[in-house]
C-alpha positions in Angstrom: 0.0 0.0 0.0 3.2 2.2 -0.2 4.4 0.9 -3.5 0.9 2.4 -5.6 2.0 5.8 -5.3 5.1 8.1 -5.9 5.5 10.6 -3.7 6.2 14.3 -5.8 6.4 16.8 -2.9 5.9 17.6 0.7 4.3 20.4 2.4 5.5 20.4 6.1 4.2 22.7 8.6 4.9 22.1 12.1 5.0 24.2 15.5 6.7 23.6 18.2 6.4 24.4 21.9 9.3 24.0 23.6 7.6 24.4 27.3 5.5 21.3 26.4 7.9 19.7 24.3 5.2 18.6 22.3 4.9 19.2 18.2 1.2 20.3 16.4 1.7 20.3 12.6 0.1 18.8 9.0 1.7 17.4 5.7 0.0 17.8 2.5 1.6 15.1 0.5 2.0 15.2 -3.2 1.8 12.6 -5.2 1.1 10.3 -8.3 -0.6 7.2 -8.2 1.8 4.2 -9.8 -1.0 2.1 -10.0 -4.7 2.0 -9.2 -5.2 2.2 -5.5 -8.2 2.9 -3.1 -6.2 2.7 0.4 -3.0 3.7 0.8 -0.3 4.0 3.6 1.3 6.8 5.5 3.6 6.3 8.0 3.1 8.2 11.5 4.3 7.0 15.2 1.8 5.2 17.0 2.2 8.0 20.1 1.2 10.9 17.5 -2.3 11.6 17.5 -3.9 12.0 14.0 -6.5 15.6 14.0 -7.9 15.1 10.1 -6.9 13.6 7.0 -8.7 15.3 3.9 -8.6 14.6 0.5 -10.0 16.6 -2.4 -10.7 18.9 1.1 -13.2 16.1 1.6 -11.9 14.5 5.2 -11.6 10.9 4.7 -11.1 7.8 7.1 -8.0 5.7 8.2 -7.1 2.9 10.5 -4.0 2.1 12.5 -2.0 -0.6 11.9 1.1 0.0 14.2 2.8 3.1 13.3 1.1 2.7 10.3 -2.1 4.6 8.9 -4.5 2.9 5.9 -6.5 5.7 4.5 -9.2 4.8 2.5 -9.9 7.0 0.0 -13.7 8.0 -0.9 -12.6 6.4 -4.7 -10.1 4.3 -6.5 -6.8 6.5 -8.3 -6.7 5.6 -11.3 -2.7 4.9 -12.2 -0.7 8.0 -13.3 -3.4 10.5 -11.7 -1.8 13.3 -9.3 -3.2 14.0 -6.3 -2.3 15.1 -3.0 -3.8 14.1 0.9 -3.1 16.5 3.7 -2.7 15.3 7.4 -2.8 17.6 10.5 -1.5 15.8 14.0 -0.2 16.9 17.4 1.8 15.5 20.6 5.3 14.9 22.1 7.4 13.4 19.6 9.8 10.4 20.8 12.5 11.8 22.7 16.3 10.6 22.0 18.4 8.7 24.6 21.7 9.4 22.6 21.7 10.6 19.5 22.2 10.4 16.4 22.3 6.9 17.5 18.8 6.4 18.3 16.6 8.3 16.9 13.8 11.3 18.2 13.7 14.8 19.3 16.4 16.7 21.7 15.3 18.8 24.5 18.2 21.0 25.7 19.5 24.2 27.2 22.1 26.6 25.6 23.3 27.0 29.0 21.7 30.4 28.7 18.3 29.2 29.8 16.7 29.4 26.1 15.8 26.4 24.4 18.2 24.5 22.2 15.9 21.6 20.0 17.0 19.4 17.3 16.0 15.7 15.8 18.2 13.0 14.7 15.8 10.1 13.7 17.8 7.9 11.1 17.2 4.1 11.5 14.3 5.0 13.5 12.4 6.4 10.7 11.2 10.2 9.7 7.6 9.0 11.2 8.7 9.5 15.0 7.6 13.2 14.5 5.5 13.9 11.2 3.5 11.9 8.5 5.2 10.6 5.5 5.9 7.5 3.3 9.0 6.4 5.1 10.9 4.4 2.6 14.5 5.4 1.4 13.0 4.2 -1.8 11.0 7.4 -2.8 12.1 11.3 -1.9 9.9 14.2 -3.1 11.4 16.1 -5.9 11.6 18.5 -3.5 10.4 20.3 0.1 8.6 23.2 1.8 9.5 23.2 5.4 7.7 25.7 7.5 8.2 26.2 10.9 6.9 28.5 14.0 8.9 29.0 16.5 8.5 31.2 19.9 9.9 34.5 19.2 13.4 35.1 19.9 14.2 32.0 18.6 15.6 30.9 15.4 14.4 27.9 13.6 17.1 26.5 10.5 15.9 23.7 8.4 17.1 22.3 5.5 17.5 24.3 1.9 17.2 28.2 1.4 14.9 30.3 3.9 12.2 32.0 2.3 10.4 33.8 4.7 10.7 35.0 8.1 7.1 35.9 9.4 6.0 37.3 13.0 3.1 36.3 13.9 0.3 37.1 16.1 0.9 34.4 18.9 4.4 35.3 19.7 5.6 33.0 17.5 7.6 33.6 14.3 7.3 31.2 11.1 10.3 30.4 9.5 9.9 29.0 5.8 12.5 27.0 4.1 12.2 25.5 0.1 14.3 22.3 -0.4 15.2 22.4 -4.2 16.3 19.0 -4.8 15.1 15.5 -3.6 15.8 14.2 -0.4 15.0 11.3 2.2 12.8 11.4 5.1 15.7 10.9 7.6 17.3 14.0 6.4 14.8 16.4 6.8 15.0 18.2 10.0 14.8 21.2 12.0 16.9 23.2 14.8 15.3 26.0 17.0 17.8 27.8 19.2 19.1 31.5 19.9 21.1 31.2 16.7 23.9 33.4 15.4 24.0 33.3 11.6 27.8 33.0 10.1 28.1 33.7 6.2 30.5 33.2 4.1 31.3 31.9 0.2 33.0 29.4 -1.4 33.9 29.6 -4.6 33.7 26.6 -7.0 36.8 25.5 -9.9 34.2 27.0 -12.3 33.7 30.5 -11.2 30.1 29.6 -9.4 29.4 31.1 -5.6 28.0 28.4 -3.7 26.7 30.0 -0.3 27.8 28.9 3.3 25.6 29.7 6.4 27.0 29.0 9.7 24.3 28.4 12.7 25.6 28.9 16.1 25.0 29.7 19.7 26.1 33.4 20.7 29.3 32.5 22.4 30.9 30.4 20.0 30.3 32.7 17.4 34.0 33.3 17.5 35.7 30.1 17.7 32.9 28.8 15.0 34.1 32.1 12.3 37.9 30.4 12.5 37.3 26.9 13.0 34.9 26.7 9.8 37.5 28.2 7.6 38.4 24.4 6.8 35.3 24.0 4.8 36.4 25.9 2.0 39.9 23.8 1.1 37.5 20.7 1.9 34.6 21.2 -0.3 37.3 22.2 -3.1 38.8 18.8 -2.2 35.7 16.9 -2.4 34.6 18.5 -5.4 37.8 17.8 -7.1 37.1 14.0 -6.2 33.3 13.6 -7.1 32.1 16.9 -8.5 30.4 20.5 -7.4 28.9 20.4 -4.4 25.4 18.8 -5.4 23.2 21.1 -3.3 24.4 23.8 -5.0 21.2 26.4 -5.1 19.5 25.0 -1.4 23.6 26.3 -0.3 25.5 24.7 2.6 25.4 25.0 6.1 26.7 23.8 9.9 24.2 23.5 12.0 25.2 23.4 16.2 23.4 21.2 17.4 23.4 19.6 20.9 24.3 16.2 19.8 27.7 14.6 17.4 26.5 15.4 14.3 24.4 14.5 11.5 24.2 14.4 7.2 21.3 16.6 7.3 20.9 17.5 3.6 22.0 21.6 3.1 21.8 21.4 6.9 25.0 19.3 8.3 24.5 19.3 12.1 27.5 19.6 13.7 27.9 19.2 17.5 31.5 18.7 18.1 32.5 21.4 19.9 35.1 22.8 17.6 37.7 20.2 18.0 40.2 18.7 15.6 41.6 15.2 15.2 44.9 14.7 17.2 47.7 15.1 14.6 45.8 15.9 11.4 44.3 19.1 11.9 41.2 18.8 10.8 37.5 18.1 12.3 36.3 14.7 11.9 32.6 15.5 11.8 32.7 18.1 9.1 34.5 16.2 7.0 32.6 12.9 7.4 29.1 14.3 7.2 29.8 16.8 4.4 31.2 13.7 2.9 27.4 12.6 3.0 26.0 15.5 0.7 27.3 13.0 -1.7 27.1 9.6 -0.1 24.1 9.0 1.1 22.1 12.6 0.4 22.8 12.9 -2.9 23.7 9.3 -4.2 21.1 6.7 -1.5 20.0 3.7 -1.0 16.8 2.3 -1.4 16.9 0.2 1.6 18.4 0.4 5.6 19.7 -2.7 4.6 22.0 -1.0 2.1 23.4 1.4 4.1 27.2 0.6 3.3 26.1 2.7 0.1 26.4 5.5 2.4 28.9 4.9 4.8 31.2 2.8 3.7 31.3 5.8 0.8 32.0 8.4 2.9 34.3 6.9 5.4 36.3 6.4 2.2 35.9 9.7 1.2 37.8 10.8 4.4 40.9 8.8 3.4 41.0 10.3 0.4 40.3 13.8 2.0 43.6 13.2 4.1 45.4 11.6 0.3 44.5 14.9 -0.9 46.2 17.0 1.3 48.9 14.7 3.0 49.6 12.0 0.5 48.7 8.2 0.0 51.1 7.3 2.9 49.5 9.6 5.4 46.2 7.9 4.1 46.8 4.6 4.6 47.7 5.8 7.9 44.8 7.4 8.7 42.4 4.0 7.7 44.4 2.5 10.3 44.5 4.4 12.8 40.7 4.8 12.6 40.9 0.9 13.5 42.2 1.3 16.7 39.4 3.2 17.5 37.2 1.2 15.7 38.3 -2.4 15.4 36.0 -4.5 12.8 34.2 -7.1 13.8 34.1 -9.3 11.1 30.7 -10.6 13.0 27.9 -9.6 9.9 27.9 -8.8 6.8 28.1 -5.6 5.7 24.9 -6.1 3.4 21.5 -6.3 5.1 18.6 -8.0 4.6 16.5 -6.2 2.4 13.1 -5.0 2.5 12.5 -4.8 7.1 13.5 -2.2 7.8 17.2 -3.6 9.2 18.6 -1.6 11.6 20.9 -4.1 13.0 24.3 -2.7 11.2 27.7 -3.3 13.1 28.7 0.6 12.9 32.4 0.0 12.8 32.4 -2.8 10.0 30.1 -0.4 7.8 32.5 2.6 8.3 35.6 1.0 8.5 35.5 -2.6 7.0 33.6 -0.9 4.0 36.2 2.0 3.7 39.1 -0.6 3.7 36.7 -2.4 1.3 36.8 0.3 -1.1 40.8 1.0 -0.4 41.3 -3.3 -1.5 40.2 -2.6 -4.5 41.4 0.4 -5.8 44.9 -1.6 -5.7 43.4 -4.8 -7.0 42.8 -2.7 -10.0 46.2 -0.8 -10.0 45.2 2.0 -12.5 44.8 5.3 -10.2 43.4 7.6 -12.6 40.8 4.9 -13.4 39.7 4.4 -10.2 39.1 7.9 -9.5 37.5 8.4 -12.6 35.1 5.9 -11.8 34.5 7.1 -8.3 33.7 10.9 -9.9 31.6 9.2 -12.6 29.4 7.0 -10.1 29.0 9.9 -8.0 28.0 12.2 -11.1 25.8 9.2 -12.8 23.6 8.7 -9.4 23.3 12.0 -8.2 20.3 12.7 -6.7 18.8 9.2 -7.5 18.0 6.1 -5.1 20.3 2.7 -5.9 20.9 -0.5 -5.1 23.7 -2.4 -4.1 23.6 -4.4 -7.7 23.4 -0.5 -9.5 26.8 0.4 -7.9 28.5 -2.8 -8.5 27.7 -3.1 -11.9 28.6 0.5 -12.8 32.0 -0.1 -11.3 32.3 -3.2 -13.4 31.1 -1.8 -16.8 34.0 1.2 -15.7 36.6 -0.9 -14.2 36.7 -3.4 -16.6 36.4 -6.7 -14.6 34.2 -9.1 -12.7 33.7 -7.7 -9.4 30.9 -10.1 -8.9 32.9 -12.5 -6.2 34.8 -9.7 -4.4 31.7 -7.8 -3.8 30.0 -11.1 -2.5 32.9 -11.8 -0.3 33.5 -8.4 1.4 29.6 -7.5 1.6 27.5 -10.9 2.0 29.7 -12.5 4.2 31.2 -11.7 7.4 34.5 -12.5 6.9 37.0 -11.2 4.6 39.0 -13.7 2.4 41.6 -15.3 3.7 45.3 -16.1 2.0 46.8 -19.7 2.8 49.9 -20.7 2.7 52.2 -23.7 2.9 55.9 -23.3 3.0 58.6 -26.4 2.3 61.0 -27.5 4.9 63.4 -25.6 3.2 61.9 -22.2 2.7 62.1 -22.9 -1.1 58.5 -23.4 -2.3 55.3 -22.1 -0.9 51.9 -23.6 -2.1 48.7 -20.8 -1.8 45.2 -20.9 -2.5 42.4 -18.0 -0.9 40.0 -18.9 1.4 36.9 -17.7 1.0 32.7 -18.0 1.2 31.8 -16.3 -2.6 32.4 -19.1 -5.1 34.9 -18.3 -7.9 36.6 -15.7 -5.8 39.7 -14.4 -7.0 42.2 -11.5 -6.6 45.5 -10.2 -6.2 48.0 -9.4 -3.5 51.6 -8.8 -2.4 53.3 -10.7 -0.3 56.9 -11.0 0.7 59.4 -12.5 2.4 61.6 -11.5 5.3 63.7 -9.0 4.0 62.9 -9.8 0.5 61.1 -7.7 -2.4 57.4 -7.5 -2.7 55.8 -10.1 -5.6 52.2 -9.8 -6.8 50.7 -13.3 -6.8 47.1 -14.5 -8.1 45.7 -16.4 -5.8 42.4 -18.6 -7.1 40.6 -21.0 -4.6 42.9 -23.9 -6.1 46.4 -24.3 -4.8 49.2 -23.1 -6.6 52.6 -22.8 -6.1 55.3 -20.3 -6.5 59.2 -19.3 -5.5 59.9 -17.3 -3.1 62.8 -14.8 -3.9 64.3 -15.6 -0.7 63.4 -18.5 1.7 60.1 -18.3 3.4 61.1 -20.3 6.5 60.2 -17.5 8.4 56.6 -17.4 6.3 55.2 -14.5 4.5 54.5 -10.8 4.9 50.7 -10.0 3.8 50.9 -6.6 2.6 47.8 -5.2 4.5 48.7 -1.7 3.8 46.7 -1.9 0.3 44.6 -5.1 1.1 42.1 -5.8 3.8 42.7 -9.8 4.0 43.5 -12.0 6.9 46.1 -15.1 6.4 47.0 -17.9 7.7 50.3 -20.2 7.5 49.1 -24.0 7.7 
């Protein structure tokens, strides 16, 4: 009952009182029937209470099923017919334990007694605070988010602001236009005592892209310097995977009173201004920017494909640091993030598809699909291919919804090669393959073969001996045998600096 209609565009208007804590608000949603339909499903939290639905103006009835509401319709939609249902609902949205992790409204203080609000609700679904289809598969072409506010405060959502309207009540309505299509989970809104930042970036081509900078009062200071690393950052990225793709919504940082967020045109950023140890740069503005193209830009079409986004973007960060320290420092970088991080190896990085998974290992989608990506960009040994084909899948998907079989098979038709087995190793299973090894008494010969779930998997790596010079076998899953250049009593060097394997010396 989701799948008969498309979804065109949104009309969100929501108040908020931050006394209560509690949201009033309606949705007209826009949309075009895929195929004939009489009841149709809208997604809304259970603990949100539903004023009127009205179609055609007409109000029409619906039934709960869950977090789910079946609206019947006073007639059938004929397929390809436009048509839009409006929703009005009230009460206290689900409040976060610790976000962005878990998903729902924040209630906090700017430590000068005015209210500081913001939502996080990935995973959890856009649903926990206003009335949508909530499917990765189908964004609106594009958004209008109003919102009222109590004067005095700001409220930032996601595109260009419009309109700035007091009104009557002693509230003031703040109305933002989202140009370009974009998932449920990003759409969002932050209410504080803002201090608005501006500045400009300009692109390789000559273009002005806007940057607004949203902060409380007393960091305005420390926020003006810190964010002057956005500029050399977006020109890296853009060099890497094209112009910013937002480019007439603008960009922004958002503070907000949680880590941080890929809100689309509306990053939130909540880490206090600090920069990585030793590289000299902030984590979260480079990671979440990283999702205006993975993820925002280029999704998925199911939670259970979320490596799309982060595995993406957690790249995107090495290659951040290649840009401006070299390879060396990169490789670096992917392993130091391990410490921190260590892979678990315990699912696979792909999902199940169509439940709504949720159950992603964090560090394995970040990390294992970042040192995923490194792996083969020197199984294929051809720099300027690789990155052409990384700027290309960017440019090719941009602003569309993809599946895991999409991506791979773009990279093959530009890479040249089969990636069918390495994808199905590194991403269906939970282990990574693994290089055996059998050396001679002497040291002289050393039989080889990979280990691994995907039938038919194959690929290169280096390996050495003590002291010796790197060699480039081809492993298959059938033994084979080769000579060292020096003895291997001692067994083998894996080079794990360009390959995420594991090995073993039987």
């Amino acid at each position: 009952m989701r799948r008969c209609y498309d979804v065109t565009y949104y009309d969100l208007q929501v108040q908020v009182d931050p006394a209560q804590q509690t949201i009033t608000g309606s949705n007209e949603i826009f949309f075009r029937a895929t195929e004939p339909f009489q009841v149709m499903q809208v997604d809304l939290f259970q603990n949100m209470e539903v004023d009127a639905i009205t179609f055609h103006e007409a109000e029409v009835t619906f039934q709960r099923d869950g977090n789910a509401l079946l609206v019947e319709l006073p007639h059938a939609v004929p397929a390809g017919q436009q048509a839009a249902l409006r929703i009005a609902y009230h009460g206290r949205p689900t409040e976060a334990i610790k976000p962005p992790w878990d998903g729902g409204f924040v209630w906090a203080s700017d430590g000068q007694g005015k209210p500081w609000i913001a939502v996080a609700c990935e995973g959890a679904g856009a649903s926990l605070w206003w009335p949508n289809k909530d499917h990765l598969s189908d964004e609106p072409d594009s958004m209008q988010i109003s919102l009222d506010v109590p004067s005095g405060l700001k409220a930032v959502a996601n595109g260009r602001l419009r309109r700035q309207t007091s009104l009557s009540d002693g509230y003031t309505r703040f109305e933002w236009f989202v140009g370009y299509p974009i998932n449920n989970y990003n759409v969002t809104l932050n209410i504080a005592d803002y201090t608005e930042l501006t500045d400009a970036y300009v692109s390789h081509d000559g273009d002005t892209l806007a940057l607004n900078y949203y902060v409380l009062p007393p960091h305005a200071t420390r926020a003006r310097e810190h964010f002057q690393q956005v500029k050399p950052m977006l020109a890296i990225y853009e060099k890497l995977f094209g112009k910013y793709p937002f480019w007439d919504d603008g960009y922004a940082l958002v503070e907000t009173p949680y880590w941080g967020m890929e809100h689309q045109s509306a990053v939130a950023y909540g880490n206090e201004f600090e920069n990585l140890p030793h590289w000299n740069f902030d984590y979260i503005i480079v990671h979440e920017s990283g999702h205006e193209y993975w993820g925002n830009s280029v999704s998925c079409r199911d939670h259970g494909e979320m490596w799309i986004h982060e595995s993406f973007c957690t790249y995107a960060e090495a290659l951040y640091v290649e840009a401006r320290f070299g390879y060396d420092a990169s490789v670096t970088y992917l392993q130091e993030r391990l410490d921190v991080y260590p892979i678990a190896n315990r699912e696979p990085m792909l999902g199940p598809l169509e439940v709504n998974y949720t159950g992603w290992n964090d560090a394995d989608m970040y990390y294992k699909g970042a040192w995923m990506l490194h792996t083969l960009r020197n199984v294929i040994g051809h720099d300027s291919l690789w990155f052409e084909t990384l700027y290309g899948l960017a440019q090719h998907f941009r602003y569309q919804t993809v599946t895991t079989e999409q991506v791979i098979g773009y990279m093959e038709q530009h890479l040249g090669c089969d990636l069918s087995a390495f994808f199905d190793q590194y991403l269906r299973h939970p282990s990574p393959p693994q290089f055996v090894y059998k050396v001679d008494r002497a040291g002289h010969r050393v039989r080889y073969q990979w280990k691994a779930d995907a039938e038919g998997f194959h690929m290169p790596l280096r390996v050495r001996t003590k002291g010796g010079v790197w060699q480039t076998l081809t492993p298959t899953q059938t033994w084979q045998e080769f000579v060292p250049a020096k003895p291997a009593k001692s067994g083998l060097e894996i080079d794990t600096q360009s390959f995420y394997v594991t090995s073993d010396k039987k």
